[in-house]
N, C-alpha and C positions, 0 to 999 in steps of 0.2 A: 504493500500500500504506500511503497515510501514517504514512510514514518520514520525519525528519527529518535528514537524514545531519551527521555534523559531522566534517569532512574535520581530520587533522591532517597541519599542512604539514614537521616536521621530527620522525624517532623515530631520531635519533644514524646514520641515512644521507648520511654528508656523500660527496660523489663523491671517489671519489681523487684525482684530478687538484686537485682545490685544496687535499685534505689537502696533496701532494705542493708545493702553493706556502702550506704554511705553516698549512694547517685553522684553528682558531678562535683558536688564539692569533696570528693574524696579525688584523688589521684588516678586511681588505681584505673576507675571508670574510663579513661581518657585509653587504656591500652586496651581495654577489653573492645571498645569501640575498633580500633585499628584491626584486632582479629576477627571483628564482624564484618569490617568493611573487605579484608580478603578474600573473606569466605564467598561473600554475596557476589561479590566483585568475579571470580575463580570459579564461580559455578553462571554468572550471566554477561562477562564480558566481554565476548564477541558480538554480543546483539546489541547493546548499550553504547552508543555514538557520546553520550556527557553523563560523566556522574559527579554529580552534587551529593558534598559531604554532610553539611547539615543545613537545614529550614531554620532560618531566625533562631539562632542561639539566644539572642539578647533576650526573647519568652522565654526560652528554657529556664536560663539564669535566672531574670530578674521577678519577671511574671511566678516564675514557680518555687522560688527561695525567697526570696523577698517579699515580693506583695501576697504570695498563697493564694492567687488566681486561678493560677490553673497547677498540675499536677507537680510536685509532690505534694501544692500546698503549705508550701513552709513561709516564715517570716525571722529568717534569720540575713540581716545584710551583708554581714560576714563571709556568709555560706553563698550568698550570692556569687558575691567578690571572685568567690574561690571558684565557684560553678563556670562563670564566664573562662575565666584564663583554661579550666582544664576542656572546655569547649573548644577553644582558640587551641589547647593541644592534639585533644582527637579528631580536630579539622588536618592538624599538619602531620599527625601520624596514620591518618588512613587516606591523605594525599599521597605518603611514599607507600603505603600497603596498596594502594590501586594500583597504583604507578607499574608496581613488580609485576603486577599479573593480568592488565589488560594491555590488546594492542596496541602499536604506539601510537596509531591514529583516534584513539577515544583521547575527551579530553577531560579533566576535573576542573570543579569548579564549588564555587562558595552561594550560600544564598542569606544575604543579612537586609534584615529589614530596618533598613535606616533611615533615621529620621529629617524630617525636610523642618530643620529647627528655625524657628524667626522670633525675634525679639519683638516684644510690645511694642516697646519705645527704642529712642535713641540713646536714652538717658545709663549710664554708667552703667548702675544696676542690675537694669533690664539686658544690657549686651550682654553683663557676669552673669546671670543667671544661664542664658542662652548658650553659652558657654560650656558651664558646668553641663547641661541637657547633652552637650555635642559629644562631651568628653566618655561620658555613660552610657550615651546611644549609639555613638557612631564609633568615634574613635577608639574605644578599650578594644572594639576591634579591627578594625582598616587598619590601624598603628600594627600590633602585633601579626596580622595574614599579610603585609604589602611593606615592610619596613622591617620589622623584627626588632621589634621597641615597647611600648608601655609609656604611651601619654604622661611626660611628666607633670601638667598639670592634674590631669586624675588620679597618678599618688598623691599630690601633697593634697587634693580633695579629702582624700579618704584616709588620709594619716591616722587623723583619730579612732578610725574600725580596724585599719587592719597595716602592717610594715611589707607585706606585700613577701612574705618569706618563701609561700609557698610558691613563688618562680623559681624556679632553679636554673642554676647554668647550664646553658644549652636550651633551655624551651625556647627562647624567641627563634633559633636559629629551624627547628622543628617549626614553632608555628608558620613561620614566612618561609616553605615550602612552595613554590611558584605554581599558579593555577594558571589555566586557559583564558578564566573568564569570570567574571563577577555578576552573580545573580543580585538584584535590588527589588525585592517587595514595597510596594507604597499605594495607599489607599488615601490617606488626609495629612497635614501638615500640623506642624508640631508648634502653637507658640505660646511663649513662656515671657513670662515678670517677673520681678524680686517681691518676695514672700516667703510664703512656707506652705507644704501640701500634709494633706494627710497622710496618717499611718495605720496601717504601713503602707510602705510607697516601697512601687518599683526602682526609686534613684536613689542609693543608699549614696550618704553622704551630701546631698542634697537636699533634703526634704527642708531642712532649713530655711533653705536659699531661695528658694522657685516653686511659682507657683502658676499651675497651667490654665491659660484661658481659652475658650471657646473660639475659635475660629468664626467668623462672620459669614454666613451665604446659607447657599441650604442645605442640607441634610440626610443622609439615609437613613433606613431602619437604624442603624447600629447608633443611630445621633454623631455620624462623624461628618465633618464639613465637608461637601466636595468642594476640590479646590486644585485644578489639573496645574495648576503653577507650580504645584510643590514638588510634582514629579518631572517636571523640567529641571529646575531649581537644581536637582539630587542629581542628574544627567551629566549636567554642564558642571557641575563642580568636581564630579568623579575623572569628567574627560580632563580637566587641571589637574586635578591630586593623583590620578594616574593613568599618565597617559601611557600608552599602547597594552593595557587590559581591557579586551573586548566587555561588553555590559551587555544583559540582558534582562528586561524586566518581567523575573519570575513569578511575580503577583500581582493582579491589578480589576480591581472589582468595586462592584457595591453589591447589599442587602438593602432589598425593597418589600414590600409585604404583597405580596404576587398571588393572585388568585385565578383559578380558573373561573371565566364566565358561565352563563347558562349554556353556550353554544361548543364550553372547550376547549376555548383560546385562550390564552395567556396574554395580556399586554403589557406592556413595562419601559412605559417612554423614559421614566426617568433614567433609569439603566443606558438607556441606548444613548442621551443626552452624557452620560457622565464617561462611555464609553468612546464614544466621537469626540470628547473634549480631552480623553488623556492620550488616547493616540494620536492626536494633532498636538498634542505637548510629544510626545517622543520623536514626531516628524519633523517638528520646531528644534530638538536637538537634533537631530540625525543633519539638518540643515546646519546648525550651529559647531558640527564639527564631533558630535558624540559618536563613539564606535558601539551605536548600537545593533547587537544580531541577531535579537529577536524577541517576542513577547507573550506571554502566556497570559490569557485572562482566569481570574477566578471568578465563578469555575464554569465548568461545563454542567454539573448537576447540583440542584439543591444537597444537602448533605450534611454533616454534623459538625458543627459548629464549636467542637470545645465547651466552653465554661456556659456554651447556648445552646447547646444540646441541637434540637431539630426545628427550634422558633426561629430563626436568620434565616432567609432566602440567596444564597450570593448566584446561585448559576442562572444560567440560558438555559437551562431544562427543568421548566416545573416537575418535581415530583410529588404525585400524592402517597406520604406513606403511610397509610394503611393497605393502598392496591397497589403500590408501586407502579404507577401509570407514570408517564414519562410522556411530558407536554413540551417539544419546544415553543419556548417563548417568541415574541416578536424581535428579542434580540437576537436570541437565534439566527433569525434568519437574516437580520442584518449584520452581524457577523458572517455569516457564511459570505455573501456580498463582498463585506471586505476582503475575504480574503480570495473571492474568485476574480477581482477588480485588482487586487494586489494596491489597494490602497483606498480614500478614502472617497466621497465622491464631494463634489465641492472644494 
């Protein structure tokens, strides 16, 4: 069907049993991952054109140790701390365990969902807070996969939780392991003030400092702003901070509250509005110089949502589940369009 599949090897599934000795803020977790990824790797590597080591660490970390969102549920900042860097390990230890055992024309790659941070204001404060956001969202990892370093402004952040022991010598040289390609999730934009946010909060070390405001426009189910600038914004600054890493943007959706009519049909203008507005931001960078090479919407099917179970609508395929009927939507098929148009119409 020339299909090019690109298999991701880690979407925040860590088996219990190793949560249970310790999950990512132990060490240990970081190698066991590296012999999963050989194995998968060793048993489906000839068919697998990209393999993507993990889906958005930064949930894993900070969503699931820190704030206790989503799985393990924990609320320890520390353990966060810890969780990300040995994340940033089992990226660059099953970057060399793929490496050994698929062909050399597959290629690896990263997928971190980063944030398109913007300050309130101009005002001192509001930049620092903005700042501190970049260093917890974006950079703890871009710095350590593309540099082989550790933000020094996000140690001296986080002085106070933790002296940062558990890096050892030699990880950074492990984590910045060189990849093909940079996967970018982005659905709304990030902006932040000088405050303080609740606890527990996913920014350990920040919660002090910043506090997040609503974005202005309108809205999905999920109450996130659409706001296709952001994902520009993420583009054009990745194609500066590094350049000749191909990008690809491996997420990119809304949830709308999607029903089938009397007749059957699915309609969901707003989708298709928010969909035409982000791939004309990707097209806006592809023009501006970004090596972008390719995009994946989420999703194709309604589906289960994490911490929202089967309430969120994100795909082009209504599904009713109780009969598992499977309705393309009207984006559907304006999707399909784009892609048989090879591009946008207008």
């Amino acid at each position: 069907a020339d299909i090019r599949p690109v298999a991701t090897l880690y979407h925040w599934d860590l088996p219990q049993e190793l949560e249970d000795a310790g999950g990512w803020p132990h060490r240990e977790t970081a190698e066991r991952f590296a012999e999963y990824a050989s194995l998968v790797a060793g048993a489906l590597g000839d068919g697998v054109s990209t393999w993507t080591t993990l889906n958005e660490p930064w949930c894993a970390a900070f969503l699931g140790y820190a704030a206790g969102v989503h799985a393990p549920g924990r609320t320890d900042p520390v353990a966060s701390l810890r969780a990300a860097h040995h994340l940033n390990l089992a990226h660059g230890r099953a970057v060399q365990a793929v490496r050994a055992v698929v062909p050399p024309s597959a290629e690896v790659s990263l997928t971190l969902n980063l944030h398109a941070v913007r300050a309130l204001s101009e005002s001192a404060a509001d930049v620092e807070a903005a700042r501190r956001v970049d260093a917890l969202g974006n950079r703890i990892f871009l710095d350590p996969v593309f540099h082989g370093r550790l933000p020094a402004d996000l140690v001296a952040d986080t002085a106070p939780l933790t002296d940062w022991s558990f890096v050892r010598e030699g990880d950074l040289e492990v984590t910045s392991a060189p990849v093909d390609s940079l996967g970018i999730n982005y659905y709304s934009p990030t902006v932040v003030g000088a405050g303080t946010s609740e606890s527990p909060s996913p920014w350990p070390g920040a919660e002090q400092h910043v506090r997040f405001v609503p974005a202005p426009g309108p809205r999905t189910a999920m109450d996130w702003p659409v706001d296709a600038d952001g994902l520009y914004e993420l583009l054009v600054r990745l194609r500066d901070e590094l350049p000749g890493v191909p990008l690809l943007v491996t997420e990119n959706g809304a949830a709308y509250d999607d029903y089938a009519d009397p007749s059957g049909d699915v309609h969901d203008p707003e989708r298709v509005a928010y969909l035409h507005a982000h791939l004309a931001a990707v097209h806006r960078a592809l023009g501006d110089g970004a090596d972008v090479r390719g995009y994946f919407l989420w999703s194709l099917m309604d589906n289960f949502e994490w911490a929202y179970g089967y309430g969120k609508r994100f795909g082009i395929v209504h599904v009713d589940f109780a009969s598992q009927r499977r309705t393309p939507k009207d984006s559907a098929r304006w999707y399909a369009d784009v892609i048989a148009r090879g591009g946008l119409r207008g």
